[in-house]
C-alpha positions in Angstrom: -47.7 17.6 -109.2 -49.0 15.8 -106.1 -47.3 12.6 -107.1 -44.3 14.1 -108.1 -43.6 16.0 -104.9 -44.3 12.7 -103.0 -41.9 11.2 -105.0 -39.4 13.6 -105.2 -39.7 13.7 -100.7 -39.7 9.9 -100.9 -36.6 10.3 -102.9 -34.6 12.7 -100.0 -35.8 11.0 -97.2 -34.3 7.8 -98.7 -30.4 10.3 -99.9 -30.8 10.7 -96.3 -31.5 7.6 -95.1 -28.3 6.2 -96.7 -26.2 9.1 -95.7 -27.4 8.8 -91.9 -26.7 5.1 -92.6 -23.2 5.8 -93.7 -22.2 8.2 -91.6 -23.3 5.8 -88.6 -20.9 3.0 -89.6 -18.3 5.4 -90.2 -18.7 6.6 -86.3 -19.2 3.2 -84.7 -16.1 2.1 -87.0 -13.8 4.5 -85.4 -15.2 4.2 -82.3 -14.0 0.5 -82.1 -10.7 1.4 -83.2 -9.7 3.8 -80.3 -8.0 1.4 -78.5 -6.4 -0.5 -81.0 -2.8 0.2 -79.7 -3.6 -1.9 -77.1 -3.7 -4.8 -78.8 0.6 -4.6 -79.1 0.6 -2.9 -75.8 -0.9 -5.5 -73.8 -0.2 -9.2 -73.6 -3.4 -11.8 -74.3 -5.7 -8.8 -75.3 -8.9 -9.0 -75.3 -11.6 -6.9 -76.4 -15.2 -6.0 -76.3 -17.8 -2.9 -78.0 -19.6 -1.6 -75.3 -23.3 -0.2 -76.1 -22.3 2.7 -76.8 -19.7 1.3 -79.5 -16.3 2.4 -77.6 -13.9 -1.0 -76.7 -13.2 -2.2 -73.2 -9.8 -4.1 -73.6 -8.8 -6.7 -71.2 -4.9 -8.3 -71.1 -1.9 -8.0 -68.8 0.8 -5.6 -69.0 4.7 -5.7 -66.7 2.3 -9.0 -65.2 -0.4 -7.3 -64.1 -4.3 -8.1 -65.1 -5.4 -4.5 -66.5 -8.7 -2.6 -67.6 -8.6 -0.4 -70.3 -11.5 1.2 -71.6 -12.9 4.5 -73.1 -16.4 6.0 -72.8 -18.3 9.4 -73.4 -19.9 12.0 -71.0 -22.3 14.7 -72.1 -24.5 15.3 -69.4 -22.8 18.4 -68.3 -24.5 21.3 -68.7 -22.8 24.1 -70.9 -19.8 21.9 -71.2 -19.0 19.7 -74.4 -19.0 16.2 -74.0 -15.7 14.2 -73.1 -14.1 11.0 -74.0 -12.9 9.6 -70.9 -9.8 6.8 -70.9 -10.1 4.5 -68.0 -7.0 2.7 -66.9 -7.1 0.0 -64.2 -4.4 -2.5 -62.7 -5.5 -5.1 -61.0 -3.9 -6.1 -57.7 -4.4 -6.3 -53.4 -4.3 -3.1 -51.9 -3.1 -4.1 -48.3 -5.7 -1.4 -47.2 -9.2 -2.0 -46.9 -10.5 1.5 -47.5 -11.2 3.1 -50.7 -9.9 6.5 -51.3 -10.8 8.4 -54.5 -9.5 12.0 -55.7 -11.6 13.5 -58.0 -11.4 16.9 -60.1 -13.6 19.6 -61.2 -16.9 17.3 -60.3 -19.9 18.3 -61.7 -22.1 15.7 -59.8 -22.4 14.0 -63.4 -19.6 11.7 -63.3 -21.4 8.1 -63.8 -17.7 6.4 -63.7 -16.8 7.8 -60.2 -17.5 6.0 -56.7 -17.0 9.2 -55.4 -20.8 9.6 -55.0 -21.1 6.9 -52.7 -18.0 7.4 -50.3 -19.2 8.6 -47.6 -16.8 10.5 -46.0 -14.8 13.8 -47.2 -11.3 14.4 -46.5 -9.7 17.4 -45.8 -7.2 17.5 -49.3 -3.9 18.2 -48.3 -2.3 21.8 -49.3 0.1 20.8 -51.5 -2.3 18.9 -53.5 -3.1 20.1 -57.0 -6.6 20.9 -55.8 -8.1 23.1 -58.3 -11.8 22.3 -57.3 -10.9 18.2 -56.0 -13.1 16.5 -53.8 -10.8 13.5 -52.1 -13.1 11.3 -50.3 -12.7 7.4 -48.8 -15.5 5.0 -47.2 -13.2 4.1 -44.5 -11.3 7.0 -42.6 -9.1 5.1 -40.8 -8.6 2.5 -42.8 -7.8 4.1 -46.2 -4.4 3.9 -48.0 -1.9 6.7 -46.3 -2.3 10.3 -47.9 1.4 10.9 -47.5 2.6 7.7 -50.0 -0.5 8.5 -52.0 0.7 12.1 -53.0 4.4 10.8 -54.7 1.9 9.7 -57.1 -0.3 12.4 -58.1 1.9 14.0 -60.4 -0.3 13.7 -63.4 -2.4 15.9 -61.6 -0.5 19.0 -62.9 -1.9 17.9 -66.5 -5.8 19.6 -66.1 -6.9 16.2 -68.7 -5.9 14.1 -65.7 -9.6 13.5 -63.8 -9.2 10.8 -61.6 -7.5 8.7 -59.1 -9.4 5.6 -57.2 -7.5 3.6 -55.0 -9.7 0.3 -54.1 -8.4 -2.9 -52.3 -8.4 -4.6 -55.4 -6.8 -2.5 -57.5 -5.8 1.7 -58.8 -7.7 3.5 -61.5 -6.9 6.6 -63.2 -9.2 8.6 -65.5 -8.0 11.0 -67.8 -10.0 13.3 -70.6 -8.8 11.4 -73.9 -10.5 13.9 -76.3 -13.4 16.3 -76.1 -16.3 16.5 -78.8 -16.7 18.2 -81.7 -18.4 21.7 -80.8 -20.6 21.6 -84.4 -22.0 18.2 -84.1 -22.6 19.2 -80.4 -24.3 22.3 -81.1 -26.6 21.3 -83.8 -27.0 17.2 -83.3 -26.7 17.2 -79.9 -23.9 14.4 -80.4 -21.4 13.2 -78.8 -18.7 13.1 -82.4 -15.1 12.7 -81.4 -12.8 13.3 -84.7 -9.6 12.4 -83.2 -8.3 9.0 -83.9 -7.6 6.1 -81.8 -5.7 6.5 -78.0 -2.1 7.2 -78.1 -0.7 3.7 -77.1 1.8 6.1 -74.5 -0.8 8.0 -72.7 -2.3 4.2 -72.0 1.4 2.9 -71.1 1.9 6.0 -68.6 -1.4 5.9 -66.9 -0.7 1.9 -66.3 2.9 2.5 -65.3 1.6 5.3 -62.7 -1.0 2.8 -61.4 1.3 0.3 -61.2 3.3 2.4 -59.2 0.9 3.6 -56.8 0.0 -0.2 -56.0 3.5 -1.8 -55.5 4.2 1.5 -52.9 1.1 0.9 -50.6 2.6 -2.8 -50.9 5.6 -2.2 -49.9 4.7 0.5 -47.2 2.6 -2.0 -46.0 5.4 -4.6 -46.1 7.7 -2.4 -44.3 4.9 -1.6 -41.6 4.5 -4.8 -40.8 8.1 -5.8 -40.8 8.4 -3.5 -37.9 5.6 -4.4 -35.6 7.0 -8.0 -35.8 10.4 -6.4 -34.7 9.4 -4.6 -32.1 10.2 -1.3 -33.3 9.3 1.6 -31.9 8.1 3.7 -35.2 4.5 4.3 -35.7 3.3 2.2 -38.7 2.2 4.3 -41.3 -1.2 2.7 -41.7 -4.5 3.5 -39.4 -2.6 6.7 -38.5 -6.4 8.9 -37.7 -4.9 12.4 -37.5 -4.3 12.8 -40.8 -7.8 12.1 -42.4 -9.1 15.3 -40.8 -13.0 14.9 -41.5 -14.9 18.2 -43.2 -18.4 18.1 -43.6 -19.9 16.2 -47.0 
């Protein structure tokens, strides 16, 4: 009997050895297929499997060098984890502050620069703020609030997370898919059973980056333009007043 029940535990641990195996290459299978509609979306793609088996896609799109990539959050507590689509054009920002608008934080978001910008900004009242920390390293330096909000329309969809404005390029972050509450609650893992990005989610968070950038650039443009002339309107940048400073 001894023998037996050795063999017949040998025998289940290896049923679930094989399953667990399975299983495994099923998730890190899909997982490197949830940006595949980038490879038509952007021109010269190219791609690479992050450790923790979700693609990073490089390329160009409407002549821009972009960022596309997709990774998971569960360190929230009571919350299930997220899939989080990154989005990133490439470009000068004629500003040399970096200005970020974050939702909902939970002090657990490893993606953000948020943590390290040191200064907190008063966010505007017309801003969908529903718990949104804006913050910037450089008050008076930072891209201009007032061109900044004809962009943060996405904001009025809750999956929208993030906007970073950076001198070399805009970055939004928006909650592609949330985890499966069973695998969660038993597993403690982070399963995501939807399949890969919608290609136009990826097109209209690019598009809306690319629009934020070529705005600063031309309100720069236009700023500049009219010191040369003479004119007597205040330039929009390094206007102080309206980065009104509340406590971190």
């Amino acid at each position: 009997m001894g023998i037996e029940l050795i063999l017949v535990v040998a025998t289940m641990a290896a049923v679930l050895g094989v399953i667990y195996l399975r299983d495994r290459r099923r998730m890190l299978s899909a997982r490197a297929e949830k940006l595949a509609p980038c490879r038509q979306l952007l021109e010269q793609p190219s791609e690479d499997i992050q450790r923790d088996g979700f693609p990073e896609v490089r390329g160009f799109y409407r002549g821009y060098p972009v960022v596309v990539r997709v990774m998971t959050e569960a360190l929230a507590v009571r919350k299930l984890p997220s899939l989080w689509l990154e989005a990133t054009v490439l470009g000068d920002i004629p500003y040399r502050g970096t200005l970020d608008y974050l939702m909902r934080p939970h002090n657990v978001e490893f993606y953000s620069p948020s943590t390290w910008l040191e200064h907190r900004i008063r966010t505007p009242k017309d801003w969908p703020a529903r718990q949104a920390t804006l913050r910037t390293d450089a008050p008076g330096e930072a891209p201009p609030l007032d061109v900044v909000r004809r962009h943060i329309g996405l904001f009025e969809d809750q999956r929208t997370k993030e906007l970073v404005i950076a001198p070399k390029g805009v970055r939004f972050v928006y909650q592609a898919d949330e985890g499966v509450r069973s695998h969660y609650l038993l597993l403690r893992q982070a399963y995501f059973d939807g399949g890969p990005v919608d290609g136009k989610l990826v097109r209209i968070l690019l598009d809306a980056a690319i629009g934020v950038l070529e705005d600063l650039q031309t309100t720069q443009e236009k700023a500049n333009r009219a010191e040369e002339g003479g004119s007597a309107e205040a330039p929009v940048t390094g206007e102080r007043e309206q980065y009104g400073r509340v406590s971190a």
